[in-house]
C-alpha positions in Angstrom: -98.1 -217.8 -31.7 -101.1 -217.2 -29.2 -100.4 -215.1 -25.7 -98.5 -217.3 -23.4 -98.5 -220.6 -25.7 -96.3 -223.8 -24.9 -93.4 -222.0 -26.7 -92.4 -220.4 -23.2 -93.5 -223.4 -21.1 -95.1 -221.8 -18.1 -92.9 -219.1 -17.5 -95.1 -216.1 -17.3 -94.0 -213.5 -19.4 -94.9 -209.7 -19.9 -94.5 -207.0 -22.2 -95.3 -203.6 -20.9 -95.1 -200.9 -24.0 -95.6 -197.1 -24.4 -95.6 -195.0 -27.0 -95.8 -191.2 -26.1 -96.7 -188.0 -27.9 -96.8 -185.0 -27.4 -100.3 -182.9 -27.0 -101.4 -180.4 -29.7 -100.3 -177.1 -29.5 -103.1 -174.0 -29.2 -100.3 -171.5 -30.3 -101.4 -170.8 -34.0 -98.2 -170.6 -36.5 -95.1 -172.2 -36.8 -93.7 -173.8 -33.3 -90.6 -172.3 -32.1 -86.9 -173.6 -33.2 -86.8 -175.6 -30.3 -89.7 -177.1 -30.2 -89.6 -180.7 -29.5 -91.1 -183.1 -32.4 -94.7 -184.5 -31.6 -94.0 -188.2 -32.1 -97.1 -188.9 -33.5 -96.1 -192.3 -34.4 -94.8 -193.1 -31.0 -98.0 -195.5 -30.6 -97.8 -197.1 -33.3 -94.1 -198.3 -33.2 -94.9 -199.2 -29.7 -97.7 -201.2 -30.9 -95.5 -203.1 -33.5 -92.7 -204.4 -30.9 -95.6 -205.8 -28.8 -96.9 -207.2 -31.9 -93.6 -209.3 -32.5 -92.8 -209.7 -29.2 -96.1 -211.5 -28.3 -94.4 -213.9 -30.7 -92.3 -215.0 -28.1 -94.9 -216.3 -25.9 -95.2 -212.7 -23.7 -98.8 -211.1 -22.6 -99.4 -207.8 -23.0 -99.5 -206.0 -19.6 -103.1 -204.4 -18.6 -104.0 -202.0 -18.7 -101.7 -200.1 -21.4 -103.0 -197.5 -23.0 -102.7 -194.3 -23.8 -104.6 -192.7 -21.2 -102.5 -194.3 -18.4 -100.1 -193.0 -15.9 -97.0 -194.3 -17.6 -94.8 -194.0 -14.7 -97.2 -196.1 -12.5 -98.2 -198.4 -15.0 -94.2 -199.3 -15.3 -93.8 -199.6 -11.1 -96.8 -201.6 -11.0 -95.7 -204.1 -13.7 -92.3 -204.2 -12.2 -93.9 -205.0 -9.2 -96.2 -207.9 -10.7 -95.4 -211.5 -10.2 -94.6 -212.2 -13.7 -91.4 -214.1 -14.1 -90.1 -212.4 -17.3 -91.1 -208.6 -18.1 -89.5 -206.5 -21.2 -91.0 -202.6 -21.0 -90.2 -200.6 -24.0 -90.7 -196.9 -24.4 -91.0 -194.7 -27.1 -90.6 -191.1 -26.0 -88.6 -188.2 -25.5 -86.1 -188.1 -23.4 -84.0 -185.4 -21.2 -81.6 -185.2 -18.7 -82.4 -183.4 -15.6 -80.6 -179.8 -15.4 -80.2 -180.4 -11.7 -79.8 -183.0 -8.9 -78.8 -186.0 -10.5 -78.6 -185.1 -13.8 -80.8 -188.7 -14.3 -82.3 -189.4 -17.3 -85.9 -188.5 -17.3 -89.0 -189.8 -20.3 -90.9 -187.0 -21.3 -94.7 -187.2 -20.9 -97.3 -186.0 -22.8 -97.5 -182.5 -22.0 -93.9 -181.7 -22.4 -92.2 -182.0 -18.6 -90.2 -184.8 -17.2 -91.8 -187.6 -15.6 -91.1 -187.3 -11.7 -89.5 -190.7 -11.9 -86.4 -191.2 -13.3 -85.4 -194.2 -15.3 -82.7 -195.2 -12.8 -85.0 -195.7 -10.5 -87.0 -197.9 -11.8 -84.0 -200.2 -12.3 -83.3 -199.3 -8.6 -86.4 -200.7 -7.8 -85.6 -204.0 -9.1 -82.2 -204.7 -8.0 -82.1 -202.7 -4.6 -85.1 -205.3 -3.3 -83.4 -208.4 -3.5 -85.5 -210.4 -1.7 -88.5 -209.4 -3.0 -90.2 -210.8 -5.9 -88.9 -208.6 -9.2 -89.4 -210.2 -12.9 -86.0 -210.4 -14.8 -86.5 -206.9 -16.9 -85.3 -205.8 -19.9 -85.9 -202.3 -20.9 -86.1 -201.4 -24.8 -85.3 -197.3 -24.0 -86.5 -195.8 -27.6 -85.3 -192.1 -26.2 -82.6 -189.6 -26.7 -79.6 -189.9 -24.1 -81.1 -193.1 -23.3 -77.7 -194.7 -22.8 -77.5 -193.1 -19.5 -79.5 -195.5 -17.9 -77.4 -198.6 -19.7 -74.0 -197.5 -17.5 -75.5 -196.2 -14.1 -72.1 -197.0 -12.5 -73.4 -198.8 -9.5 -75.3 -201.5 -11.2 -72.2 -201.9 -13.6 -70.6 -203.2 -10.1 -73.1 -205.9 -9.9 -72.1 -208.8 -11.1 -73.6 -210.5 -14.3 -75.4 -213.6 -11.6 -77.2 -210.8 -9.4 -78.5 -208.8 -12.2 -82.3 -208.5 -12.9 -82.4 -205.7 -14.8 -80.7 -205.1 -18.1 -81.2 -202.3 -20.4 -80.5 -201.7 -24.8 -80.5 -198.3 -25.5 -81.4 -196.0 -28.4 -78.0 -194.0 -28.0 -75.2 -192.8 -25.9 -75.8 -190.9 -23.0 -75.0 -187.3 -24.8 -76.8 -188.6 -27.7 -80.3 -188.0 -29.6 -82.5 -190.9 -31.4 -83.6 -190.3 -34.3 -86.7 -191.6 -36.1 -87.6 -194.4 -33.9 -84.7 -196.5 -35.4 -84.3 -198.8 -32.2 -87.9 -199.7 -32.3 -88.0 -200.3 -36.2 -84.2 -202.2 -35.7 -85.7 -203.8 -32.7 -89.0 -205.2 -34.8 -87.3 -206.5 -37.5 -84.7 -208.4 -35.8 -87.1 -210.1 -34.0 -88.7 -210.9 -37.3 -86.1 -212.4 -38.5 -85.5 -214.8 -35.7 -89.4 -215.7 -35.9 -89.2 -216.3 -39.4 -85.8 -218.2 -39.5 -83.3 -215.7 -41.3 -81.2 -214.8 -38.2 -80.7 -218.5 -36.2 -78.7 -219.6 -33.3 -78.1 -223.2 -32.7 -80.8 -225.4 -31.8 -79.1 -226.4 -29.0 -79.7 -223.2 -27.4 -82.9 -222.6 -25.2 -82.9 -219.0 -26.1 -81.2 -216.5 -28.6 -78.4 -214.8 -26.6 -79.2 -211.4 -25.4 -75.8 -210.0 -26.2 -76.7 -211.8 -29.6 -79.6 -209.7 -29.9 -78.8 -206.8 -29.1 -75.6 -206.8 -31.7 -78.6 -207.5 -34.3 -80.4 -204.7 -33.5 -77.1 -202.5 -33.4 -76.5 -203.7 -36.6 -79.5 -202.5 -38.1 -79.7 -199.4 -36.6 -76.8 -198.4 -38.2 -77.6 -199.8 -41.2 -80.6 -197.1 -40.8 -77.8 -194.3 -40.0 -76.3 -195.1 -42.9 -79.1 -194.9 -45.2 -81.4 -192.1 -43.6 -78.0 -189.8 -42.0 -77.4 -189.0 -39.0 -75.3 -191.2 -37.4 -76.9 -193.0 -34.1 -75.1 -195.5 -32.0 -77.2 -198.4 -29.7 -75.8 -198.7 -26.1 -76.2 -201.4 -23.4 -75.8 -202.7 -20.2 -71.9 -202.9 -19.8 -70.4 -206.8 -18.8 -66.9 -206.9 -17.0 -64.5 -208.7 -19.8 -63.9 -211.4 -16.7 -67.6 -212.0 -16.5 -68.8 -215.8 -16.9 -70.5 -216.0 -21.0 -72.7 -218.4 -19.7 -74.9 -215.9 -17.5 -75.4 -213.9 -20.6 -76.2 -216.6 -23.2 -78.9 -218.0 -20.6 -81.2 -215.0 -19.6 -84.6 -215.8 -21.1 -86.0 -213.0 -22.5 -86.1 -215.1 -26.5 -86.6 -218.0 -26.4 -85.2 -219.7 -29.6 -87.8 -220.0 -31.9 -85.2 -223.5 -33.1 -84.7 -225.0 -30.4 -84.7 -228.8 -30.0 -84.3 -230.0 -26.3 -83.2 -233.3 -27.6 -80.4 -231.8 -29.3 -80.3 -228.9 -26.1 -76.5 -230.0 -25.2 -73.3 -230.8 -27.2 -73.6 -234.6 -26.2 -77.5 -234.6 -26.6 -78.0 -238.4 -26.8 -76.1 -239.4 -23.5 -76.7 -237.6 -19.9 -76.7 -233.6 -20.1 -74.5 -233.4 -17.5 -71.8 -234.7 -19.2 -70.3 -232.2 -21.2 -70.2 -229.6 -18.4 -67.8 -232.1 -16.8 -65.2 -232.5 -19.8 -62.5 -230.2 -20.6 -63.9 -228.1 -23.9 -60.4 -229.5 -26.1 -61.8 -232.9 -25.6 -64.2 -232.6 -27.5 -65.9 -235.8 -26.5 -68.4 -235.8 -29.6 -65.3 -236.1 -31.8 -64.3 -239.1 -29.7 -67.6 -240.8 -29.6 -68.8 -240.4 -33.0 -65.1 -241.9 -34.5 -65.7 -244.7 -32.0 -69.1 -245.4 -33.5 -67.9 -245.1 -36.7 -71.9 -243.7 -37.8 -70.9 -239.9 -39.0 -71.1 -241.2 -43.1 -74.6 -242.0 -42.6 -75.5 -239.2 -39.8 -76.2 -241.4 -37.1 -75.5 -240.1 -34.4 -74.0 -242.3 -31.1 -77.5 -244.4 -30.6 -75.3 -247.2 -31.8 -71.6 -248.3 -32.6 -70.4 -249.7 -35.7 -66.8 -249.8 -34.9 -65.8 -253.1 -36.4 -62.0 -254.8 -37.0 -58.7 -253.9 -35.5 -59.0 -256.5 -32.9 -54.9 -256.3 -32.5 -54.5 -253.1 -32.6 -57.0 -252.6 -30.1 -55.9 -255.3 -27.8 -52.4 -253.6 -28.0 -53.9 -250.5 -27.3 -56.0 -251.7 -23.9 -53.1 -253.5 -22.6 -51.3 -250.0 -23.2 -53.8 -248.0 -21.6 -53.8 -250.5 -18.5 -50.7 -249.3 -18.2 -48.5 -252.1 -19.5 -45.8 -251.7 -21.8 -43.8 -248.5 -22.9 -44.8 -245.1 -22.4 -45.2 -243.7 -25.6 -46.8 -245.0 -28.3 -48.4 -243.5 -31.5 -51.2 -244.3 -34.2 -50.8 -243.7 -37.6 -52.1 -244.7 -41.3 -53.5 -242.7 -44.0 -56.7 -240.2 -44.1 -59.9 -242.1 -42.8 -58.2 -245.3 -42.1 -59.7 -245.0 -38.6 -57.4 -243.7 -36.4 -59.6 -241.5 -34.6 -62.3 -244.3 -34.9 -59.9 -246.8 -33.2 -58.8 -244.2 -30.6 -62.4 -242.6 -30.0 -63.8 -246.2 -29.0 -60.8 -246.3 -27.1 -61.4 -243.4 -25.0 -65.0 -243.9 -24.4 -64.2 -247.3 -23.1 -61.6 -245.6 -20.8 -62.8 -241.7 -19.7 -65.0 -241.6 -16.6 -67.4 -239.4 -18.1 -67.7 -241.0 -21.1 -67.9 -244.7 -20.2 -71.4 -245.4 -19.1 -73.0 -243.4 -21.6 -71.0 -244.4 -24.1 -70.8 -248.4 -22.8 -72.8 -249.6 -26.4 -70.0 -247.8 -28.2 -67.2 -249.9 -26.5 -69.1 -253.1 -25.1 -68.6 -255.6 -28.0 -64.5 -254.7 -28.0 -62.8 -257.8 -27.9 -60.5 -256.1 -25.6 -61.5 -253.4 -23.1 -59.4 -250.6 -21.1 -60.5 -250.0 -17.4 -61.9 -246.9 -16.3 -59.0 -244.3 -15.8 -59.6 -241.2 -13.5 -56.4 -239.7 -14.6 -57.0 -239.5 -18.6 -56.8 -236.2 -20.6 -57.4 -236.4 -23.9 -57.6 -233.5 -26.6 -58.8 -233.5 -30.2 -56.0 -231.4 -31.4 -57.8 -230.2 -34.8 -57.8 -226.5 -35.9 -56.1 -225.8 -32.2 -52.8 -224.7 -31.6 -50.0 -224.9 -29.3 -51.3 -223.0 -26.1 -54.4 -224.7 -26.4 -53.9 -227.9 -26.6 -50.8 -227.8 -23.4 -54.0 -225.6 -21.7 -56.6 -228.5 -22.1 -54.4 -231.3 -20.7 -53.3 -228.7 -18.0 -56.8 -228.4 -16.9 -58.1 -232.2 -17.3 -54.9 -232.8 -14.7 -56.3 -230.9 -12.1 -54.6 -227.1 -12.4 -56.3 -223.9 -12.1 -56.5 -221.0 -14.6 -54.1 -218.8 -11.8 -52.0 -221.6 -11.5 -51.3 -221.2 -15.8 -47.3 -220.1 -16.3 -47.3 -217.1 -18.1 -45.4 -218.4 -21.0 -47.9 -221.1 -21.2 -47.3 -224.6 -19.9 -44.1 -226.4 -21.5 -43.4 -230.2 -21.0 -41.8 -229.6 -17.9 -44.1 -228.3 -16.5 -46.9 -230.9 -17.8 -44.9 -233.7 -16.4 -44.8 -232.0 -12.4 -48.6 -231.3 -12.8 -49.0 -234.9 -13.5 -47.6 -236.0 -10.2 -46.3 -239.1 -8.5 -49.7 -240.5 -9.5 -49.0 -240.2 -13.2 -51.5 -238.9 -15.7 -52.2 -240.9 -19.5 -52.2 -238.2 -21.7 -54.0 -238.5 -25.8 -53.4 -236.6 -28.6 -55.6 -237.3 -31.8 -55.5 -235.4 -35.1 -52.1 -234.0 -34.6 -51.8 -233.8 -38.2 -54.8 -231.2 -38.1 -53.3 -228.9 -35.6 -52.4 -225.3 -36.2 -48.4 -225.4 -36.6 -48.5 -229.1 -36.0 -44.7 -228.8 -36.6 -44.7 -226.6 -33.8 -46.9 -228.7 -31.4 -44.8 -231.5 -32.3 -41.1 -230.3 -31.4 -41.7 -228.0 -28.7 -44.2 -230.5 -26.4 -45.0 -233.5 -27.8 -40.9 -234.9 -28.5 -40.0 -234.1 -25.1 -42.9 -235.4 -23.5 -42.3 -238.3 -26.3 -38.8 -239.1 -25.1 -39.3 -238.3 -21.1 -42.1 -241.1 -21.4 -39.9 -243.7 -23.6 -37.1 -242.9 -20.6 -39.5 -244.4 -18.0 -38.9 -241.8 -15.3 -41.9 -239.6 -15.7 -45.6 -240.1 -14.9 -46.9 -238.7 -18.4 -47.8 -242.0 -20.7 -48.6 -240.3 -24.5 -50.8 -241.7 -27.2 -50.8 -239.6 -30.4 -53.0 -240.4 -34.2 -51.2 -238.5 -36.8 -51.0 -239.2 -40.1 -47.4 -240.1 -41.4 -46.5 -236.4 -42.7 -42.9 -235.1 -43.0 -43.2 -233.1 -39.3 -43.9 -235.6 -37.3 -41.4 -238.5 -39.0 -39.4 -238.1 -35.6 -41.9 -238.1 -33.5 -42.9 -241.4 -35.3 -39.5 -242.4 -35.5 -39.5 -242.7 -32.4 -42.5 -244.8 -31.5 -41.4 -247.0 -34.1 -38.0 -247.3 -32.5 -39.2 -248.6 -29.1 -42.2 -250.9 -30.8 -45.0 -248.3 -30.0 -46.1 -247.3 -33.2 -49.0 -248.5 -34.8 -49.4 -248.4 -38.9 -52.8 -248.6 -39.6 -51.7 -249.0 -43.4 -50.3 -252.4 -42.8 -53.6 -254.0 -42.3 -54.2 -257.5 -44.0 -56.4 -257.2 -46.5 -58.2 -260.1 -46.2 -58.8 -258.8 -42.2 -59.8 -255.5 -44.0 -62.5 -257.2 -46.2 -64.1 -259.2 -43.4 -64.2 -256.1 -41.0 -65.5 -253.3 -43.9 -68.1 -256.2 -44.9 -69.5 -256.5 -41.3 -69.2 -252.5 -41.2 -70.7 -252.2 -44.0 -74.0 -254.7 -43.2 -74.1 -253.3 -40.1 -75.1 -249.4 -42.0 -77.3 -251.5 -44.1 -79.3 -253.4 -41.3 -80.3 -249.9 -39.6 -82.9 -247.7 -40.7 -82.6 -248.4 -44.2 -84.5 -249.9 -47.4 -82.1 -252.7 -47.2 -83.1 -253.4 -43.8 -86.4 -255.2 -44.7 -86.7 -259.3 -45.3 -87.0 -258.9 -49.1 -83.7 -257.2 -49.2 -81.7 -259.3 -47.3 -79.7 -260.9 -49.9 -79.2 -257.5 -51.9 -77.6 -256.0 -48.9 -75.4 -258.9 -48.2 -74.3 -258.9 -51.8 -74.0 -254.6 -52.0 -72.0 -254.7 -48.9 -69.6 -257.9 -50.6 -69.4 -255.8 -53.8 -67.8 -252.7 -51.5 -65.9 -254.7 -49.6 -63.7 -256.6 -52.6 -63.6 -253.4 -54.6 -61.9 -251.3 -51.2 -59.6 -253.9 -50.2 -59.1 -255.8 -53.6 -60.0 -259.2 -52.3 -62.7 -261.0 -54.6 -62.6 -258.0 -56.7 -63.5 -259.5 -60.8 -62.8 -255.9 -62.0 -59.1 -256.0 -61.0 -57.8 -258.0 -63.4 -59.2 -255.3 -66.1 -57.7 -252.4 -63.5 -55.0 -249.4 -64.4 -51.8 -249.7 -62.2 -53.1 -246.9 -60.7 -56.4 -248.7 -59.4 -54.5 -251.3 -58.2 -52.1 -249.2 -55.9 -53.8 -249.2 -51.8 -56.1 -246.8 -51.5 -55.1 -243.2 -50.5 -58.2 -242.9 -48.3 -59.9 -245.1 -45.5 -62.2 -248.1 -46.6 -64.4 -247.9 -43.8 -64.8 -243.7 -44.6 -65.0 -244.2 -48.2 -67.4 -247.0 -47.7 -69.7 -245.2 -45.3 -69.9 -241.6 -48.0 -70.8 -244.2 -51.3 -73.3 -245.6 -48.7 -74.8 -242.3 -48.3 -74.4 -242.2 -52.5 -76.5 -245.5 -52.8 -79.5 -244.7 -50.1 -80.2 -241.8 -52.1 -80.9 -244.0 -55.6 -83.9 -246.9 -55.9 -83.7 -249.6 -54.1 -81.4 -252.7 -55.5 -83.5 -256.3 -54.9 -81.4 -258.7 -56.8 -78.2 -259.5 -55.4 -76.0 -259.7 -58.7 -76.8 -256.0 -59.6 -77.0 -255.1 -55.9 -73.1 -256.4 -56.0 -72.4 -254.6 -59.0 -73.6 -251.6 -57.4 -71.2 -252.1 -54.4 -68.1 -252.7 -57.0 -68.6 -249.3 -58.5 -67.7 -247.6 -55.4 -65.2 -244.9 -56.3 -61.3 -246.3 -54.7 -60.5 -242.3 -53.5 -62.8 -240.1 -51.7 -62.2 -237.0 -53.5 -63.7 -239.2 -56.2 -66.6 -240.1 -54.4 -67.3 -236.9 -53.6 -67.3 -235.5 -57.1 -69.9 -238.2 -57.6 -72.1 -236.9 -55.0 -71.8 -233.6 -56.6 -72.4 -234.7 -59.9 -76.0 -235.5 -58.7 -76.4 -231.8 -58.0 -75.3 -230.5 -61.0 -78.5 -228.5 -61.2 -77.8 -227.2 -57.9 -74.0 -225.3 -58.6 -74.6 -223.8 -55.1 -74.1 -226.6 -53.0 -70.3 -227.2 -53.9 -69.8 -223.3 -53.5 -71.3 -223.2 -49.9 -68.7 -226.7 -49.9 -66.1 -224.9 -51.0 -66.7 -221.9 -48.5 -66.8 -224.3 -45.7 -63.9 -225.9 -46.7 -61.9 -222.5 -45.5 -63.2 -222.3 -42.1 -60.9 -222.1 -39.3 -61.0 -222.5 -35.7 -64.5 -223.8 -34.6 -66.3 -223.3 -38.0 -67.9 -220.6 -39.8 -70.7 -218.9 -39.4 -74.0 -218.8 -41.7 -73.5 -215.3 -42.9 -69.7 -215.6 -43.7 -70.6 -219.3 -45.8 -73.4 -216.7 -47.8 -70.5 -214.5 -49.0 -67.8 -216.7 -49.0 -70.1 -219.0 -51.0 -70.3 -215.4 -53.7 -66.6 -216.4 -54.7 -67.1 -219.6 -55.8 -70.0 -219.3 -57.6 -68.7 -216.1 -59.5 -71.8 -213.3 -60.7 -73.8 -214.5 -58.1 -74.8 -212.4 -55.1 -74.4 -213.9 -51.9 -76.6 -216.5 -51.0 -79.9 -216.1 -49.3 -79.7 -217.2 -45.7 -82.3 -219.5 -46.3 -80.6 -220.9 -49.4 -77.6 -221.0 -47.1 -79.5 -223.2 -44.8 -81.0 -225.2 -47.0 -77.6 -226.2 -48.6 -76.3 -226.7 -45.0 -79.0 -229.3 -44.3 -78.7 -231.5 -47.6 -75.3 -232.0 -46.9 -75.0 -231.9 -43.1 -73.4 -235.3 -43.5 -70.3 -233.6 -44.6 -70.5 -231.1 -41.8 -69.6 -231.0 -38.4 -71.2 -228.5 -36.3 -70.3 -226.0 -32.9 -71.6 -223.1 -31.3 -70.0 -219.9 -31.0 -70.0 -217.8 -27.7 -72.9 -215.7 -28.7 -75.4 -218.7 -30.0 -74.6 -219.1 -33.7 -74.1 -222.2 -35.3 -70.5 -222.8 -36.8 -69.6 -225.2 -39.7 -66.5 -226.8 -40.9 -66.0 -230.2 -42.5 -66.1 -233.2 -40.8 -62.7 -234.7 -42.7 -59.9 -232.8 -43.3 -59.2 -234.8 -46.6 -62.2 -233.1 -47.8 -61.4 -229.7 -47.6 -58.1 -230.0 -48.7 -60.1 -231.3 -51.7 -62.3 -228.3 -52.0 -59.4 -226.0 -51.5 -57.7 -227.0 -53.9 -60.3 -227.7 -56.5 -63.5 -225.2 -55.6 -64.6 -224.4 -58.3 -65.0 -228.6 -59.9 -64.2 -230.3 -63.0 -66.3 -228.2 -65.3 -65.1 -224.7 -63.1 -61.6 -224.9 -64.4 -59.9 -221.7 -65.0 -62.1 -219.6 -63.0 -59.6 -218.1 -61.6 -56.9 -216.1 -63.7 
């Protein structure tokens, strides 16, 4: 990357760097016992940092050399109108025996520098109105962490700071062997060259992110060379917002991609900053436009059938009819797809940019001010009574400190009444627990009419929520996916399935025209059985209902089809389409099989299969990955990422507080298939 390049935009960047050693001795003979080392490679270390650093789009500040006064050279660049500066020494350093005790660098002949450290970070944030580059200093010296926790600018808070600090060691601590500047070098490196990553949504690599790196590796370097050394930092008060942190500028990511530079990239960027986190509006829009088999993204909807159900549904959400009602059907029939175009159609924040997602509904709810809605997968209890809590309006000091119960919920809603949506109940953490101690009284104070809360839940009809469905079903609000006509099914799956066809694909061209129509016809009558010539030759157990979703199942053997040579005639183009595996674990072992050559792909699978929460991490896939594939080291990062990105269409994707990318599946069906079965069909008995 050249000096200042387009990488860093035009923010003006500068890196100020000394290396200092000591000046030859006359004395002839040994030097005395306490002699401090020479650091004759002080320079050069120096020299590699700015090297890397450069990288990031920063000039070098001039003049640097090593005839220079360092303590003016460092007032005068903190002094410069440069935007972003990061000064790193190399040196000695001592604590003064007197006055303030302040942590002094050591010049070349052997005394303290008049100047301590702390006030050069005194003359950044003491001068706030005067023009100061956001600094970082890289402190390469022994007790260096004294200038990290200067108690006063500890007291600053995290928005007024303009001057953070990493530090070699503790404040009673020595350095040893210029391990911050070798750690510091190579995990810059590794960013550059694409073995440590943070999401590309992020503008810059966080610098709490950073710094963990480097403390990583320096004791990685303890450990290997002795002499145990431990990196400090500038110290963050717990209540502190994360945001402040994960935005300072100093690396910018060398991944980033501004189109995908928010959580919601392709509608407004403001969005997401207005909707609660448990929403998780990208859950809810890409259901609703049914495009995540084929990676599409929300550009376009594809949502197709249901008309009923989602006339029932709007008339609901308008606020007719009972107050509870629920969703149900088995995995991938669409119940978050018929709910997620749902809520687009209905969530303020959600409707305009989502109106090509909704707009061709034969039925449409109105915009509702006073919706919450959480996508209760892999959360539990507290959180999802904490999201609807906060999309109703309360404050974090207004939270009970048992944690909201119904009771509660229902006041907070007001005379004014608050529509409140579950989905993916069945995913929760304890959904049994979820279930009886919130969602059955809220369930039964909205059926009784004399509550404000109206509740819409998608579950899947599992033993611990038959009451909870029970009820719905009792007072005509539950909705059973399963009982779809067929022949309703066929004509929906075949437009859905046309629809995938017509964008972006070989299909998609004049010659093909008849092929696709008769590939989507063939997939169509072999999900839903209508038309289907194989049936009569079928085993009873082909010719039970499907245990998965057509429209899923469709949309995965679509992704199986794009990736083999174009069909043009329509009878073997039909064939194709009738070969479509009836179960999705099926169809995923058919995807697989395609890899066989590749064994690593189903382990990194099978490790993501086991994520919890948000997702899991690159580094924890790479050894979770090991156990799977068994006498195999863990997997290269960049065999990690290159897995990750041929199947990305079975992945869903978040960002963890400090900038890294987390994975989990995008369908619960399939990792309850790779849990249960990591290893494949020809891995059995791997385990003993």
């Amino acid at each position: 990357m050249d000096d200042g390049g387009s990488r860093s935009g035009a923010t003006d960047r500068r890196v100020l760097a000394f290396g200092v050693s000591l000046e030859g001795r006359d004395e002839e003979g040994p030097p005395p016992l306490d002699a401090l080392d020479p650091l004759l490679e002080a320079p050069q270390h120096a020299a590699h940092v700015t090297e890397v650093v450069r990288k990031f789009g920063y000039r070098q500040h001039s003049p640097a050399n090593s005839q220079a006064d360092l303590a003016e050279e460092v007032r005068k660049a903190l002094k410069s109108p440069s935007e972003v500066l990061i000064v790193h020494l190399v040196a000695h350093g001592r604590l003064a025996d007197t006055g303030e005790r302040g942590l002094h660098v050591v010049g070349g002949d052997g005394s303290n520098l008049d100047d301590p450290v702390s006030s050069w970070i005194s003359l950044i944030e003491s001068h706030p109105n005067k023009q100061r580059p956001l600094t970082l200093f890289i402190l390469d010296l022994c007790h260096s962490g004294v200038a990290a926790t200067l108690p006063w600018h500890q007291e600053m808070p995290v928005g007024r700071r303009r001057a953070w600090v990493i530090a070699a060691t503790g404040s009673q601590d020595q350095a040893f062997d210029y391990r911050l500047s070798r750690a510091t070098r190579t995990v810059l490196r590794n960013y550059l060259e694409g073995t440590f990553t943070v999401d590309q949504s992020c503008e810059y690599i966080p610098l709490p992110t950073v710094g963990r790196e480097i403390a990583r590796e320096v004791a990685s370097l303890s450990a290997q060379e002795g002499f145990e050394q431990l990196v400090d930092g500038s110290r963050v008060a717990f209540i502190e917002r994360v945001e402040d942190l994960e935005e300072l500028p100093f690396f910018p990511n060398p991944l980033y991609d501004s189109r995908r530079s928010h959580a919601l990239s392709e509608v407004d960027p403001g969005i997401a900053s207005l909707v609660d986190e448990a929403l998780d509006a990208r859950h809810f829009m890409l259901r609703g436009a049914g495009s995540e088999p084929l990676d599409r993204g929300l550009g376009q909807g594809y949502f197709h059938g249901r008309n009923e159900e989602v006339c029932v549904l709007t008339d609901w959400l308008n606020g007719e009819g009972g107050g509870f009602r629920a969703v149900t059907g088995k995995p991938g029939v669409g119940k978050s797809a018929l709910l997620g175009v749902l809520v687009c159609a209905a969530h303020p924040q959600l409707r305009e940019p989502a109106r090509n997602l909704w707009f061709r509904l034969p039925a449409r709810p109105a915009c509702n001010d006073r919706l919450a809605v959480v996508h209760a997968r892999r959360r539990d209890l507290d959180q999802i009574a904490d999201s609807a809590a906060r999309q109703m309006g309360a404050k974090e000091e207004d939270r009970p400190a048992e944690g909201w119960d119904a009771q509660q919920l229902i006041q907070l809603a007001g005379p004014g009444g608050y529509t409140l949506v579950i989905d993916a109940l069945d995913e929760a953490e304890r959904p049994d627990d979820i279930t009886q101690a919130l969602l059955l009284p809220l369930a039964r104070a909205a059926v009784a009419g004399h509550t404000g809360i109206r509740l819409l839940v998608g579950t899947r009809p599992e033993p611990p929520f038959t009451a909870l469905l029970q009820l719905a079903q009792d007072t005509n609000g539950l909705i059973n996916l399963d009982h779809a006509q067929p022949a309703d099914t066929y004509q929906a799956l075949r437009r859905y399935v046309g629809d995938l066809l017509a964008v972006d694909t070989p299909y998609a061209a004049r010659d093909f025209v008849n092929a696709a129509n008769a590939l989507a016809q063939g997939i169509a009558e072999r999900l839903t059985g209508k038309g289907d010539p194989t049936r009569s030759e079928a085993s009873s157990d082909e010719l039970k209902p499907l245990g998965w979703g057509e429209f899923l199942v469709a949309g995965l053997y679509l992704h199986h089809v794009l990736a083999l040579p174009t069909e043009h005639d329509p009878g073997r183009a039909r064939q194709l389409g009738l070969q479509v595996p009836r179960d999705l674990p099926d169809l995923l072992e058919l995807d697989l099989a395609r890899r066989a050559d590749q064994p690593d792909v189903r382990a990194v699978l099978a490790a993501v299969a086991h994520a919890r929460g948000s997702g899991m991490p690159e580094r924890i896939i790479a050894n979770a990955a090991a156990v799977f594939a068994p006498g195999t080291d863990p997997l290269s990062s960049r065999r990690v990422q290159e897995v990750l990105e041929q199947v990305r269409f079975y992945l869903r994707q978040d960002i963890d507080t400090d900038g890294t990318t987390l994975y989990r599946l995008f369908h619960e069906g399939l990792a309850e298939r790779l849990q249960a079965d990591p290893f494949g069909p020809q891995g059995q008995g791997q385990y003993t």
